[in-house]
N, C-alpha and C positions, 0 to 999 in steps of 0.2 A: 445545561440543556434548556433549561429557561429562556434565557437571553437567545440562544439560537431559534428557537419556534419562533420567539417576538419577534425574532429578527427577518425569518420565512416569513409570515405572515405580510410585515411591513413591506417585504418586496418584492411580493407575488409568488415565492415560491411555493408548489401546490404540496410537494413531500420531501419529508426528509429520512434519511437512513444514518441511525446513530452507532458507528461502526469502532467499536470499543476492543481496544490492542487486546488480543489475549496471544498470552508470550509464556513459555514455560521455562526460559532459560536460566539456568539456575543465578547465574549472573557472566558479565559480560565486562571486558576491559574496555576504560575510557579515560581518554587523556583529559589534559585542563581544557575547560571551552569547547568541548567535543560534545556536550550536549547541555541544554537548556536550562535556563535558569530553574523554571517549575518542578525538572527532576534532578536538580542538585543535592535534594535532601536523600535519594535514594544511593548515593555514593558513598562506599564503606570507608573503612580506614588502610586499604589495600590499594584503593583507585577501581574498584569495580562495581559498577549497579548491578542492586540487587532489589529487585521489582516485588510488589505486595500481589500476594496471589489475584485473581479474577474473580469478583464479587458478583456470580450469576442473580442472588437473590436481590442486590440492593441495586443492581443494573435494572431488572426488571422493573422492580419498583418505583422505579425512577424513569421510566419510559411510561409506566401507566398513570403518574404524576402527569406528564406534560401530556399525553393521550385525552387525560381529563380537561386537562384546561384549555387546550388549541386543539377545540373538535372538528375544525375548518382545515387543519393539516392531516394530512396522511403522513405517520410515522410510524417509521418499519425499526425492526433489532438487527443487529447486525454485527461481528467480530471480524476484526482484522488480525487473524491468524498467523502470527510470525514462525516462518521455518515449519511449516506443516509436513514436511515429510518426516521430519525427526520427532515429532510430539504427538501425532494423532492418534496415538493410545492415552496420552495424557487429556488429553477436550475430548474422550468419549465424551464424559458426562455433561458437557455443554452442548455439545455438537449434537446428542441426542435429546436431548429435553423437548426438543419441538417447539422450542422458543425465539427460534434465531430465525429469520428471515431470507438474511442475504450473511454466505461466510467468504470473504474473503482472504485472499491468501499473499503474503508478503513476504519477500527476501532481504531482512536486514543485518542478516550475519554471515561471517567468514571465519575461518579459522585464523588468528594470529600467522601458524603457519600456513601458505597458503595453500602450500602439497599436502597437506595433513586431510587425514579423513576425519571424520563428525568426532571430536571429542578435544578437550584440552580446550587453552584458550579459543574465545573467540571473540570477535567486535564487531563493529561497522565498518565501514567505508572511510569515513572520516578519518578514525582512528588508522587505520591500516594505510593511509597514503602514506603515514609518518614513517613508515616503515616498511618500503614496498615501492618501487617507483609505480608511476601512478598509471600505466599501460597495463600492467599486471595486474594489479587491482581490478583495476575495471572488465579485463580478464576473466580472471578468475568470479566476479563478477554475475557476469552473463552466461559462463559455461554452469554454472550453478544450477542457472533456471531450468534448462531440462531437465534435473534431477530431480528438481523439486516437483515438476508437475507430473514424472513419473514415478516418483514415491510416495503421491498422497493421492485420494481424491478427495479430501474434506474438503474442500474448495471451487468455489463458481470462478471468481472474477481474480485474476493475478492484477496484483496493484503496481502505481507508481514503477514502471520499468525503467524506470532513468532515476530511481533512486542515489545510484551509484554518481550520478552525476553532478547531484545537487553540491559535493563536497568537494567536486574534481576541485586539484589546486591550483589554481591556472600561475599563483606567485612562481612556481618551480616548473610546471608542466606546459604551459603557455596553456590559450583560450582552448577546449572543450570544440572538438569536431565530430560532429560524429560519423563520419566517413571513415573516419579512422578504424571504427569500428563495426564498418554495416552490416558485414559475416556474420558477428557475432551475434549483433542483433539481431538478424534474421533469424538465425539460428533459431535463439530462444522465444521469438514470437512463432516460427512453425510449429515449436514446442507446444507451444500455448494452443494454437490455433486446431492441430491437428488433433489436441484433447474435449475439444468440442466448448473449452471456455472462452469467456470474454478478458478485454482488457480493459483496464480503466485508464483512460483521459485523464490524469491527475492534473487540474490547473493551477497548481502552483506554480507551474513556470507550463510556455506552452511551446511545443516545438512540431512544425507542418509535417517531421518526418515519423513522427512515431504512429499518426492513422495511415501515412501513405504507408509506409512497409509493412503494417498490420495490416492492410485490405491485400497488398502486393503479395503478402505472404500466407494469403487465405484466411485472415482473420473475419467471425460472422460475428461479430455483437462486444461492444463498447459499454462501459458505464462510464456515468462524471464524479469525479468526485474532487471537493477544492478541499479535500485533505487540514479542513479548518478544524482549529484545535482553540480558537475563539472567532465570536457570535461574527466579530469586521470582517472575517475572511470567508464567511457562509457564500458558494452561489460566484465565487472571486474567478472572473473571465469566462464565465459560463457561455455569457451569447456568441463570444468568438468562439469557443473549442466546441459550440454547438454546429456555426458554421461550416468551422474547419472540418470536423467528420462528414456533415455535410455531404461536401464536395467529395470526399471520396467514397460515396455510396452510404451509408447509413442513416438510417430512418427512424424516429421513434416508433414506442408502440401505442397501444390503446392506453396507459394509464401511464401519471405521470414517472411514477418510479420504474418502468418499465426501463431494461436494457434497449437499445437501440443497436439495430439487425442492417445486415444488406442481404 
């Protein structure tokens, strides 16, 4: 958290939103190289992460740490809520504390099987290309997210909606269209839209179609987020995916951490 305010401050950014995974999943199947060096230590001896609970107290504490020291940034709480329609009996007690600023909401699981309802294994995307050609996946995927957004409302902002893509495998599937998939996606951006939430711009990777079928599909309000998980990728293509919403109608607001509206 340190390194990233120093890091805001250095390059003008006015705020930041420190948006900390809260995941209840008991654990989760993952292959070799399926996920990151940092949580390699959280891999059993079965090949499943198994994630340490959500430290409401020492999160806070750790936001009014850098709150103190970078009085010049506005810094908001924040949770990225995975699979919110299956847990939000679980994050009552975060979700109510009156602590949390901004909660958003993220789909990073599937079932092993993919016809199976909420129970039994489940993974990411990554994982499930392995076993699954990779249309299905992606599939299954996106019909997901209206479920999502009609079984919870603990959540403002749906994250990263091209998550599923990050892993597409293009060795076996060829290059990543997404034409392939625009139904789909529309789909689940109505979803989104029709629930009166925003999407986030995730710039990790930036793609012109995800604001244009978001505004096309009725979408009113965007957040940014560079999804940085270290200080170098704080704010990473921000002036372009600021541009790019831009043009398709959106606006900021009065403050910096404000959602941006059309």
């Amino acid at each position: 958290m340190d390194r990233i305010c120093e890091r805001a401050v250095r390059i003008g950014l006015p705020a930041v939103v420190f948006t900390e995974h809260l995941d209840f999943e008991d654990a989760w199947r993952a292959g070799d190289g399926d996920i990151g060096e940092h949580a390699q230590k959280y891999i059993d001896d079965t090949g499943h992460v198994r994630l340490p609970a959500f430290d409401l107290e020492g999160y806070l504490s750790a936001i009014e740490r850098v709150r103190r020291r970078y009085p010049e940034l506005s810094i908001l709480t924040g949770v990225e809520f995975g699979q919110p329609h299956f847990w939000e009996a679980e994050a009552g007690d975060v979700l109510s504390s009156g602590t949390i600023d901004r909660v958003n909401g993220s789909l990073h699981m599937l079932p092993v099987d993919l016809d199976a309802e909420h129970g039994g294994d489940r993974t990411e995307p990554i994982t499930l290309y392995r076993y699954h050609p990779a249309a299905d996946v992606m599939c299954a995927y996106l019909e997901e997210i209206p479920r999502m957004v009609a079984g919870s409302d603990a959540f403002a902002v749906f994250t990263h909606i091209d998550y599923a893509v990050r892993s597409w495998p293009t060795a076996t599937a060829g290059p990543f269209d997404p034409r392939d998939f625009e139904e789909e996606f529309r789909m689940a951006m109505r979803s989104i839209a029709q629930s009166g939430r925003a999407l986030e711009m995730n710039t990790k990777r930036l793609w012109s179609w995800i604001p244009q079928w978001w505004a096309e599909e009725g979408g009113r309000a965007v957040s940014f987020g560079s999804d940085a998980h270290e200080a170098s990728a704080l704010a990473a293509n921000f002036p372009e995916a600021m541009a790019m919403v831009e043009h398709f109608g959106f606006h900021p607001g009065s403050r910096p951490e404000d959602l941006w509206t059309r």
